[in-house]
N, C-alpha and C positions, 0 to 999 in steps of 0.2 A: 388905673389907666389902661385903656382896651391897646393892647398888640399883639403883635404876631404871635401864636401859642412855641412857636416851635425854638431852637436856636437859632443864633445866624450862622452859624454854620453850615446848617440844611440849607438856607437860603443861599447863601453867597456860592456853594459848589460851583465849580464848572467842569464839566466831562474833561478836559484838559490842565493841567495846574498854571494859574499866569502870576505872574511876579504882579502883587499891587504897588501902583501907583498915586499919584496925588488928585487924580480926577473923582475918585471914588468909584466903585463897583458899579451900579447902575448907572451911574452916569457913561460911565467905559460902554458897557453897555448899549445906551443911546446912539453912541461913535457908532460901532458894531454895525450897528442897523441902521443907519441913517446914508452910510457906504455900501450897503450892500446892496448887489444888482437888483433883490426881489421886493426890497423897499425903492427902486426908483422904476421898476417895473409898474408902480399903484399908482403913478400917473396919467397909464392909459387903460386903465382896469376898469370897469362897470360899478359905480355903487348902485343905479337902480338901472339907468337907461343904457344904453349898449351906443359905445363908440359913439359919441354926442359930437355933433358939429357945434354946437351953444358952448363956448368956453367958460360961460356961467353955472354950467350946470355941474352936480358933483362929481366926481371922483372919485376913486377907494383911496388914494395920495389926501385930498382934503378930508374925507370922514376919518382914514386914524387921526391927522392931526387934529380934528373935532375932538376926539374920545379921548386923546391924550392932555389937552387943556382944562376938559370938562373933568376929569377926574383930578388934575392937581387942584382944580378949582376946590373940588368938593375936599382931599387928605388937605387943604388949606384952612378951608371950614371948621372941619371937624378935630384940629389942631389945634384950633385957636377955642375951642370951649374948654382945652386943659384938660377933659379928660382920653383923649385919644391920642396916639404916636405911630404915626401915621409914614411911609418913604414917600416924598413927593415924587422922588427922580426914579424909584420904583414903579410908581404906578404911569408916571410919563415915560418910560419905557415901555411895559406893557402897553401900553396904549397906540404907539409906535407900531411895534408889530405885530398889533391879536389878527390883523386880515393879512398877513405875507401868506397864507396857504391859498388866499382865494383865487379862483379859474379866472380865465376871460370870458366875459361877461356875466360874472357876478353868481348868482344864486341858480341863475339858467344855466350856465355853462356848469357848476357846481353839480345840478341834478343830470346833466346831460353821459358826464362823467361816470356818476353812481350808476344809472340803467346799465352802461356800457361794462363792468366789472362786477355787477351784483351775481352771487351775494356777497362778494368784501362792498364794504365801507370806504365813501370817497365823502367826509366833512372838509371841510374848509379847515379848521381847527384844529384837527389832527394831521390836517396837511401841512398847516403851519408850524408845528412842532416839526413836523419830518423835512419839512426844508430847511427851517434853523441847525437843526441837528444834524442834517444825516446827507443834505444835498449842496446845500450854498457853498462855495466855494471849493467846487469840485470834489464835492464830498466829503469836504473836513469842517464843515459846519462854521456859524457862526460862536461855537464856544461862549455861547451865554450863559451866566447864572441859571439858578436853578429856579429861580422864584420868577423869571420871566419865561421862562420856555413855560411854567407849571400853569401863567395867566394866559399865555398864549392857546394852550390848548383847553381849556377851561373855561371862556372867556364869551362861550353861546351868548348873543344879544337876540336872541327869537323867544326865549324862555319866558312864559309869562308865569309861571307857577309857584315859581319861588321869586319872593317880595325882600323877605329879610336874610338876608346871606351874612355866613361866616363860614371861618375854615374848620376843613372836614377834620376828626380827631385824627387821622395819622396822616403825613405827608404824602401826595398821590405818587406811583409807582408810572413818570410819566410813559415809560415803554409799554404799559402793561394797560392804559386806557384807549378800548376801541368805540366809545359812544360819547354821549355828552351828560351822562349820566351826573359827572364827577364836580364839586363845587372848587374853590379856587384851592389850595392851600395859604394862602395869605391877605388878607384883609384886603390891598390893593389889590390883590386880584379879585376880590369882591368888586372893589369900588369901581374897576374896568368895566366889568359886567353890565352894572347898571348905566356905567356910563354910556357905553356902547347904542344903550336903546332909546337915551334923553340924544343921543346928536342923530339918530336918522328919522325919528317920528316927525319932529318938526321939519325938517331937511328935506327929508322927502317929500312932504307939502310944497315946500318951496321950490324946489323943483318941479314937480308935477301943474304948480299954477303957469312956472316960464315956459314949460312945454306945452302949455294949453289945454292939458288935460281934465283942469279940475278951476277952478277959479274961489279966491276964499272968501267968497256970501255961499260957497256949496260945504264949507267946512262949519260940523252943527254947533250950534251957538253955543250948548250946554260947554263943551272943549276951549270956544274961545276964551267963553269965561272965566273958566275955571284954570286953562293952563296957558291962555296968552292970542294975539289976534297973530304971529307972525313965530317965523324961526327963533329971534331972539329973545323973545319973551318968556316961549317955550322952555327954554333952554335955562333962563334965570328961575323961572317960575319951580322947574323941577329938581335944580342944582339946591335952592334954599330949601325947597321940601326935604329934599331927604338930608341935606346938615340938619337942618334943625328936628325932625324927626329920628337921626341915627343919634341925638349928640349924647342921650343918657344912657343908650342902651349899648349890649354887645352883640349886638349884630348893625348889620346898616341895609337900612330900605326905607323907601319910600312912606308916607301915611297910607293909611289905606284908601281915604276918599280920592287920593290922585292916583295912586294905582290903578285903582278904578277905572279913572277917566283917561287914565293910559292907555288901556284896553278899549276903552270904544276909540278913541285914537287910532289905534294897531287895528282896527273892525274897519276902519273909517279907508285908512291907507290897503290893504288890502282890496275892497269893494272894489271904489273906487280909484284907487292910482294900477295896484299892483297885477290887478285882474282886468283892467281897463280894456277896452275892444282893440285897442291899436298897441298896447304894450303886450297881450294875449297872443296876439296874430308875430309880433317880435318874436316872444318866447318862441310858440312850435316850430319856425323858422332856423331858431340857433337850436333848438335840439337836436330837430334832423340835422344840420350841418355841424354840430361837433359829433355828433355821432357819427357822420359819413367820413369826418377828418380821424376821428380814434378807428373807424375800420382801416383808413388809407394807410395810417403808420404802422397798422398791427400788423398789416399784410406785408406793406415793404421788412418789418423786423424775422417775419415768418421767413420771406424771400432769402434776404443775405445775413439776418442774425448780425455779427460782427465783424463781419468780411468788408471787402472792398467794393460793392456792386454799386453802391451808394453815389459814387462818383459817375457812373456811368449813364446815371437815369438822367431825362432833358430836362424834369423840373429842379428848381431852386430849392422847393418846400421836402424833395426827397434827399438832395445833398446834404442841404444843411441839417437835418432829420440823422448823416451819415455821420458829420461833423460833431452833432451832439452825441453819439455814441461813444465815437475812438475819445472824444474827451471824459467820457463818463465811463470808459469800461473797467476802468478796476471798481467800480461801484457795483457794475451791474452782476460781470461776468459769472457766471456761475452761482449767482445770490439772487436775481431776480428773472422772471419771465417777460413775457411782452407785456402785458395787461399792465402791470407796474410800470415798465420803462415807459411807456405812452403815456400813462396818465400822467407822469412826473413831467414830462414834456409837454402836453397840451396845458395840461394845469399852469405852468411857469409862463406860459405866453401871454402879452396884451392883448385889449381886444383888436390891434391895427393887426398886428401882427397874425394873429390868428384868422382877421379877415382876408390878410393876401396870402395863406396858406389854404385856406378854402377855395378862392377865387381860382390860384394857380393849379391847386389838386384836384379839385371839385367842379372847375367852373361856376361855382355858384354866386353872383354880388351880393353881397350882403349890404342895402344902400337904407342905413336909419338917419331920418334928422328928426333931432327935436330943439 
């Protein structure tokens, strides 16, 4: 029977010792993150389009709940052929939180960040390990097990290169990974992974048709065929793929001929949704304007550091910029410089939020509908 290689002891750790109770470990867990400000933060967060007036349209709130369904679907699967042991409430945890690291507006605001600190590294992934841990709750973390923070920062859905994943021979050292190099250490944190890329491929379609961007007689037939004419078909089509594909083996992925057609999939969204002439002109837009917000707050932190001046500036977005300090300074004081405090700050913001901190610092409107 395929599980976890490791003990559960590696797994169940938490940087804190908690007294167990009767809800079970990952499940406590779920609690954990389902209260926490940076998981209710992901309901004005960008999954593709930035600050959507379409209440139809996704969310990073609705895509983890995608990835967390979509993967107990799949450790349900792969449980019931008897040879796999699988945590359900494991991997719907991870799934839960693998996007708490991500910026306002999404993958844009993500790269806008990176420019702005290179050459340290601003992933999403490794941001969401570092807000679990090291930021949320005023710096005393959400005290998660070890085998969710491990999926959390592990958990790249952009990775096409590796098909059949399992855990790497020794458990990751998570303080010690700066890239995405690193595979899960536990099976559920496999099966996230994958999840992660069966709920936006389709999703993203779906979106992009209500936005008008694309319409699906422009999605090539070889895909319809083969993985479905809609999101949910999608989504059935490549859930049964990879059960029945992982069920004999010890690893889990996909066949290869849908792998395949995942990839012109991922070709297809890219062309056309992701680089689209009106989603393009979005992006440069919010680069320049998080970029002009990450100089505003560097300069205000250069200005008064951890003083009092903060209170004295006539904008809102420089007070409360003051506000977030005196509440985060024994975090920061003497352990971090600007470029870290900013990013942790702009990173944590929605995209609303983030747009009337532009407006009021920047001047700039930032006015998307789709």
């Amino acid at each position: 029977m395929n599980k976890n290689p490791f003990p559960d002891s590696v797994y169940l750790k938490r940087t804190y010792p908690a007294e167990p109770d009767f809800r079970g470990e990952y499940f406590r867990d779920q609690t954990k993150i389902i209260h926490s400000q940076p998981f209710r933060r992901l309901k004005s967060k960008t999954q593709v389009f930035a600050a959507p007036g379409n209440d139809h349209i996704c969310t990073r709130i609705e895509h983890v709940l995608h990835v967390a369904t979509i993967a107990v679907s799949i450790c349900k699967g792969l449980n019931q052929t008897g040879k796999w042991k699988l945590d359900e409430e494991l991997a719907y945890s991870i799934g839960l939180a693998h996007d708490l690291g991500h910026a306002p507006f999404g993958h844009e605001g993500e790269r806008a960040i990176a420019r702005k600190i290179a050459p340290a590294n601003f992933m999403h992934e490794l941001n969401g390990y570092r807000v679990v841990e090291h930021l949320t709750c005023y710096g005393r973390g959400l005290n998660l097990t070890y085998a969710v923070k491990d999926g959390i920062i592990c958990h790249c859905g952009e990775d096409f290169n590796n098909n059949a994943l399992k855990p790497g021979p020794v458990p990751n050292d998570l303080e010690a990974i700066k890239d995405r190099r690193h595979l899960p250490s536990t099976y559920e944190g496999c099966v996230v992974r994958l999840s992660d890329k069966i709920a936006y491929l389709g999703r993203d379609i779906e979106d992009a048709v209500r936005a008008k961007i694309i319409t699906y007689a422009d999605v090539p037939s070889i895909i319809k065929k083969e993985l479905g004419e809609n999101n949910g078909e999608i989504i059935n089509t490549l859930v049964l793929d990879l059960t029945h594909n992982s069920a004999d083996k010890d690893s889990i992925g996909f066949s290869q001929e849908k792998f395949e057609i995942m990839g012109e999939l991922k070709k297809f969204n890219y062309k056309h949704i992701y680089n689209h002439s009106s989603v393009a002109k979005q992006k440069d837009v919010l680069t320049y304007s998080v970029g002009k917000l990450f100089d505003y707050y560097e300069e205000l932190f250069e200005k008064y550091a951890f003083g009092k001046g903060y209170a004295d500036e006539q904008k809102q977005a420089a007070k409360s910029f003051g506000h977030y300090l005196e509440s985060m300074r024994h975090v920061y004081e003497g352990k971090a410089g600007a470029k870290v405090i900013v990013t942790d700050y702009i990173a944590g913001m929605t995209d609303f939020y983030a747009q009337e901190c532009i407006k009021e610092a920047l001047g700039i409107n930032l006015n998307f509908s789709f």
